[in-house]
C-alpha positions in Angstrom: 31.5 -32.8 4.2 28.8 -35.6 3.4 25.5 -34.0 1.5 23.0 -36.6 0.3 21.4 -36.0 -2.9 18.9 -37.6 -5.3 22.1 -38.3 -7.5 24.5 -39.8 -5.0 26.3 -38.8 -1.9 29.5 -36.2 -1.8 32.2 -36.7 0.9 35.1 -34.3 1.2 38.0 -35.9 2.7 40.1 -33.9 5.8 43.2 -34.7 3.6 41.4 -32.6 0.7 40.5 -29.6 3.1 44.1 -29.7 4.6 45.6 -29.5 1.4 43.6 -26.3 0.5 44.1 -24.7 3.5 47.9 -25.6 3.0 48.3 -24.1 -0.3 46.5 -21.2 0.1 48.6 -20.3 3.2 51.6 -20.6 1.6 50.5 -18.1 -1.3 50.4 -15.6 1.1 52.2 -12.8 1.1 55.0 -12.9 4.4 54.2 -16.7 4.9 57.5 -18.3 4.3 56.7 -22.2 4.9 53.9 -24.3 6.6 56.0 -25.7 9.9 55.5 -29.9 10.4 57.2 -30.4 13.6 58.8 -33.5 15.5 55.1 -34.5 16.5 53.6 -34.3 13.0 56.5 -37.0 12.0 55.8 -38.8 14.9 51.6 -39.3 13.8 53.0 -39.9 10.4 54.9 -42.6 11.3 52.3 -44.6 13.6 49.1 -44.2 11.8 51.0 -44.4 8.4 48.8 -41.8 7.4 49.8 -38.7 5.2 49.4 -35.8 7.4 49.3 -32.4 5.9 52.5 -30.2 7.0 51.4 -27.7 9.4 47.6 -28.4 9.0 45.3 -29.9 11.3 41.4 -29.4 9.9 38.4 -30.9 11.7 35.6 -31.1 9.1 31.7 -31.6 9.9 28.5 -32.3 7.3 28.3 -28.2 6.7 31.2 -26.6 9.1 35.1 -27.1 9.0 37.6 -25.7 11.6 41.5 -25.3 10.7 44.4 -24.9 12.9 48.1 -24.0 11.3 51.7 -23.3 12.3 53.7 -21.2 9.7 56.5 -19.4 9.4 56.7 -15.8 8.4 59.4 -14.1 6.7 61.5 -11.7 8.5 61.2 -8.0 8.7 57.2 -8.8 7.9 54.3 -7.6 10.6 53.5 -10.8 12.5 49.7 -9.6 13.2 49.2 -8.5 9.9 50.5 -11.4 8.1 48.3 -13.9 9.7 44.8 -11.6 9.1 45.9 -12.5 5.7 46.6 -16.3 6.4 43.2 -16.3 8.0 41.1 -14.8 5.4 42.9 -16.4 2.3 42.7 -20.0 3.5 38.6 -19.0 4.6 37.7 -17.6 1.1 39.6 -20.8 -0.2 38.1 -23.3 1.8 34.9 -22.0 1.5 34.8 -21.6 -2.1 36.2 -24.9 -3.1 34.2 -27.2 -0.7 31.4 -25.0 -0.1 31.9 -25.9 3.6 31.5 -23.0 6.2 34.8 -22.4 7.8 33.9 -21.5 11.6 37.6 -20.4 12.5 41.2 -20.2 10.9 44.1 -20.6 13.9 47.4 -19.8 12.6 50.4 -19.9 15.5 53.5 -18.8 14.2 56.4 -21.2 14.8 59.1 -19.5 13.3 61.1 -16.2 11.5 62.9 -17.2 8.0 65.6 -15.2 7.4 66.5 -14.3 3.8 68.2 -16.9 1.7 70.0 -14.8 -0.5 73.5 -15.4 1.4 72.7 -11.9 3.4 71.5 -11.3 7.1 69.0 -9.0 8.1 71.7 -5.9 8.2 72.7 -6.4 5.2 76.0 -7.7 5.4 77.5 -10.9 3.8 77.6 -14.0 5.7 81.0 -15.8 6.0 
């Protein structure tokens, strides 16, 4: 975002956008983690840059766009879950930056399996 006003100018950086989009992914219900990938270390380690796990954001003067990979939780609908994803991290977006948020992509890279020492039928692990 760049607006020019009497007072100054306002720039929103892609890092700041990513980082919403991030956290308000991750708040939502059936999203168990944002997924980085061997590609997303790769980019981190030639530009030096900090990229944002499992967020890719392309932001304009007025519009933004924001692509993620998650992983949901098992046992959770997989549709369902990522309406959610969507509409979370547009009402976020939106309302922090005031930028309009043209589309939300969410591909689901994994299934998280509970981390209480249990598998999906219920029975202990050994």
């Amino acid at each position: 975002m760049n607006e020019e006003r009497a007072e100054g100018t306002i720039r929103i950086a892609d890092d700041v956008v990513a980082t919403i989009a991030a956290l308000a992914a991750v708040e939502t219900p059936g999203v168990a983690s944002m997924s980085g990938g061997i590609s997303e270390g790769f980019a981190k380690r030639l530009s030096g840059k900090n990229v944002q796990k499992g967020v890719a954001v392309e932001v304009g003067t007025e519009e933004a766009a924001v692509d993620l990979r998650v992983v949901i939780q098992y046992g959770k609908k997989i549709d369902d879950v990522c309406r959610d994803v969507q509409l979370n991290v547009k009402e976020a977006v939106e309302t922090m930056t005031g930028l309009k948020v043209k589309e939300v992509n969410v591909k689901v890279e994994g299934i998280a399996f509970r981390e209480d020492g249990k598998n999906p039928a219920g029975e202990r692990d050994s």
